[in-house]
N, C-alpha and C positions, 0 to 999 in steps of 0.2 A: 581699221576702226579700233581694235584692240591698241595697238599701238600709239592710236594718236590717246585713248582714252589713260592708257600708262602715262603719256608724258602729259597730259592736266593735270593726274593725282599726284602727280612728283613736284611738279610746282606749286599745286595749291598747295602740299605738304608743307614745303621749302617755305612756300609764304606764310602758312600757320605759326609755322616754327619761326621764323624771323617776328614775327607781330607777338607772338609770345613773350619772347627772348625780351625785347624790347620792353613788353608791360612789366615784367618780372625785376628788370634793372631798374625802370624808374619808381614803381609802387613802392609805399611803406607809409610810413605813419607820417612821412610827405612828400608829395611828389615830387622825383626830381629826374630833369628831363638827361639820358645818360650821354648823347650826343650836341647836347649844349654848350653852353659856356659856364664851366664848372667852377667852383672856389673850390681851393687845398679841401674842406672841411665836407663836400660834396663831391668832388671828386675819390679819398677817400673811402666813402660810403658805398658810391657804387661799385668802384674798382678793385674795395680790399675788404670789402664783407659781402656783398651783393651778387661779385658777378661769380667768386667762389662757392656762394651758396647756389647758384643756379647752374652752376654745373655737375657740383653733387648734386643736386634733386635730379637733372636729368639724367645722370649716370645709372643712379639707384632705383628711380623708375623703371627707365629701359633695362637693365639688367632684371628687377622684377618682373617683369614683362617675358621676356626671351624665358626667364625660369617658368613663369606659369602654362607659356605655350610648352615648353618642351616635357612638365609633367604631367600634361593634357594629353601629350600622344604617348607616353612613358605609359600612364593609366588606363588610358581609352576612354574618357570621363571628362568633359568639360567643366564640371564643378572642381576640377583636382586643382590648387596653388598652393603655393610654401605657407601661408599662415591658415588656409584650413588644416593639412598638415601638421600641423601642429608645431611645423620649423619655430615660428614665432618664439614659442612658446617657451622650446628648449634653448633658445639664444638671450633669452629672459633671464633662464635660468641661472646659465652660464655668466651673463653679464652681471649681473649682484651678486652671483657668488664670490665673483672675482673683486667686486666692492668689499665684501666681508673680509675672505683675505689680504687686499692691499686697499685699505681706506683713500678716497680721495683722488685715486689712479685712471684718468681716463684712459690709457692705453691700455691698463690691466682690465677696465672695463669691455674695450675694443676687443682685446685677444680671447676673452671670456665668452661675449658674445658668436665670435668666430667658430673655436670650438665647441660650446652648445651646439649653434646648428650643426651642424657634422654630427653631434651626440643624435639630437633628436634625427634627424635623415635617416642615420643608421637606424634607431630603433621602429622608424616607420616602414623600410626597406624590410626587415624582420619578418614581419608579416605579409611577405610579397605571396609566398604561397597559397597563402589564402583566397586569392583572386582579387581583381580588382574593385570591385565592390566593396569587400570589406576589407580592402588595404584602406582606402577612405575612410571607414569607419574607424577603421585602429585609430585613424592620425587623428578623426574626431577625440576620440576616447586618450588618446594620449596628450592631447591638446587639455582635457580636463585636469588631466594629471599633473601635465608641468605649471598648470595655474596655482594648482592647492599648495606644492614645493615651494612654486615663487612665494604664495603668499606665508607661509613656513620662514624663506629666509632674510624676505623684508622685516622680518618681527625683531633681526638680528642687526638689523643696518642701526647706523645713528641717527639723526635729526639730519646732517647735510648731505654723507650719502645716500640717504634716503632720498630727498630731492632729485638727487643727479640720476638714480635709478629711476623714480616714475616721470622724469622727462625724460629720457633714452627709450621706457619702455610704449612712451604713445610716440614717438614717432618724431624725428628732429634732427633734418639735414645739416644745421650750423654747429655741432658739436661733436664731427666725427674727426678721428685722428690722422685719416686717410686722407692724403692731399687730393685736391679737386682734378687736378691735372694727369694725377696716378688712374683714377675711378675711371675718368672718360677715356684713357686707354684701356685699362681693364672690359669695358665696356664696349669699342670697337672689336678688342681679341674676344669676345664671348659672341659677339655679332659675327665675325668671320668662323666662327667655330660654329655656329648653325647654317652658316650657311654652304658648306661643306658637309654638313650632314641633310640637306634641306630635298637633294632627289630621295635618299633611304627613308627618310620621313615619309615624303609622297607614297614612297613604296609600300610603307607600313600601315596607311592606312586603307590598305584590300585587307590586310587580315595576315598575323604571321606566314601562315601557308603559302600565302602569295607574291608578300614580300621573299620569302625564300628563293622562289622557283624564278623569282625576277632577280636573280643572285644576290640578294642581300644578306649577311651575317646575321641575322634580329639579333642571338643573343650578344653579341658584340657591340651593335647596334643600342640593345638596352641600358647594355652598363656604360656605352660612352655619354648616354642620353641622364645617366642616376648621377655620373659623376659631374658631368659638366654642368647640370640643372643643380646639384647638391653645392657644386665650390662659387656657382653664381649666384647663389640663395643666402650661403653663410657671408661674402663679401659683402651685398648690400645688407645683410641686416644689422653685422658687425659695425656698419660703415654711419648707416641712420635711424637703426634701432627696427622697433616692429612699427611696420607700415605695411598695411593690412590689405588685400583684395584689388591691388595692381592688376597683378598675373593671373586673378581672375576674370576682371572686367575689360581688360585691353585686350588679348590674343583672343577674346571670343567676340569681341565686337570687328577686330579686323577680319576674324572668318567670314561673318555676316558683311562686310565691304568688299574683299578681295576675293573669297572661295577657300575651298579648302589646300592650295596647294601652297607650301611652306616657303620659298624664296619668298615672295612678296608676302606674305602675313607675316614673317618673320621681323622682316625689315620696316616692314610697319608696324609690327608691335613692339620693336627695341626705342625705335623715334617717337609712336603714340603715348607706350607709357611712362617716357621721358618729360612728354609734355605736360602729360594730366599731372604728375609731381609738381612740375615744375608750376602749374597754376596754383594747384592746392595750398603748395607752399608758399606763394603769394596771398592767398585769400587768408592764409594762417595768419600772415604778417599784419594783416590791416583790415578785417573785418571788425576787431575790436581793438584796434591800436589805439595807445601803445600797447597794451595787452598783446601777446601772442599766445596765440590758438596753437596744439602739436598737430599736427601735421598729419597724423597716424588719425587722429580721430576723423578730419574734415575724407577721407581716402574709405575712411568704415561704412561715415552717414551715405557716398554712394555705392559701395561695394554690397553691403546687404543687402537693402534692395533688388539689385541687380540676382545676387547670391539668391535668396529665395524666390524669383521669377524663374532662373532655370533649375531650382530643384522643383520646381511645379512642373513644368516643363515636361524634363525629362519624365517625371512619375507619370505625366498624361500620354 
């Protein structure tokens, strides 16, 4: 039973993602069918703006995804992801700062954002002694922090890089420097890299003590867990800017599908929250088209939500 019940969810997955895949190429400010019979000027559009951007969204999704599970079991705390964190926050920072010194530079923007995160990580890692509870809380509180900086160094941008900064900073798969093709390998390697750690996971969650005695390293185990959650957190934010509550709302809805055991939540949350990007960023495209919506906002309106249902939760 189990068995047969694995291979329907792998299919319906497979055909999710195919019906996706397929809305996300034709949608936009007009439809256009990607498997049809295309003119130069439609063909084009799907094949050299379209189907690049739909593979960055899923890259950068499911990478957010795999990071918010895996600082979910890093913390012990379901509420924990990189832009509560305050990751966001500090890759914000990083990203217009690097505006300020190189005007106009989207790569300088890119590498800026990169190292912020890794700045902000470390300084929420800082407070690990504290426990887990209020390591969360720092990253609250340091998430205030790097807003008031940012809004400090937007005062310094110009009229155009200011633009290019608050579209990076809500969220915007079509303007990253990082080739589409590069991300989705990135992204298979951070998937096989959980999944390799996916029994010590299981194991961690009895409780370190238990994890040990079932020969697991924990503290080896943690810091492979800070850094691969940290160098997967600064890539996609580097890559599409802050796009918010992924890695919150995907790896705890696949818990509630699959259970707690990490091979399959894993691999469903690098594929789920590829998807949900990858819708979002369609609905960005053509909810008010030609207007485009960021991306980062449409990902917030359900993320919160969701976000203050299990901090009630947990407190009940």
């Amino acid at each position: 039973m189990k068995n047969n019940r694995n291979i329907v969810t792998c299919l319906a997955g497979t055909a999710l993602l195919l019906l996706i895949s397929y809305i996300a190429l034709g949608i936009g400010d007009q439809w256009i069918s990607p498997f049809g019979s295309l003119s130069h000027d439609d063909a084009l559009i799907v094949w050299q703006l379209r189907f690049p951007r739909l593979l960055t969204a899923f890259a950068v999704g499911g990478m957010l995804a795999l990071a918010g599970a895996w600082f979910q079991v890093l913390l012990g705390n379901p509420l924990a992801e990189p832009y509560v964190l305050g990751v966001a926050g500090s890759a914000s920072v990083g990203a217009v700062s690097a505006l300020v010194m190189l005007p106009g530079s989207t790569i300088a923007l890119t590498a800026g954002a990169f190292a912020g995160a890794w700045l902000g990580i470390f300084a929420v890692m800082s407070f690990a002694r504290l426990g887990q509870n209020r390591l969360l809380l720092a990253g609250v509180v340091l998430a205030a922090f790097w807003s008031a900086v940012l809004a400090l160094i937007l005062a310094l941008l110009p009229g155009r890089d200011l633009v290019v900064a608050f579209a990076w900073m809500m969220g915007d798969v079509s303007r990253g420097t990082i080739p589409s093709w590069l991300l989705l390998l990135l992204w298979g390697l951070a998937l096989a890299c959980g999944m390799a750690l996916s029994r010590s996971l299981d194991a961690l969650l009895l409780g370190p003590r238990h994890a040990e005695a079932l020969g697991v390293d924990v503290k080896l185990l943690q810091r492979r867990l800070l850094w691969s959650a940290s160098a997967v957190t600064a890539l996609a934010v580097s890559a599409a800017g802050t796009i918010g509550f992924v890695g919150l709302v995907i790896p705890h809805l696949m818990r509630l599908i699959f259970g707690s055991m990490h091979r399959p939540v894993l691999i469903a949350s690098a594929l789920g929250g590829g998807m949900l990007l990858m819708m979002a960023d369609s609905a960005a495209r053509t909810v008010l088209a030609p207007v485009e919506l960021p991306v980062g906002v449409l990902t917030a309106l359900v993320g919160v939500p969701v976000f203050l249902y299990l901090l009630v939760k947990r407190v009940r």
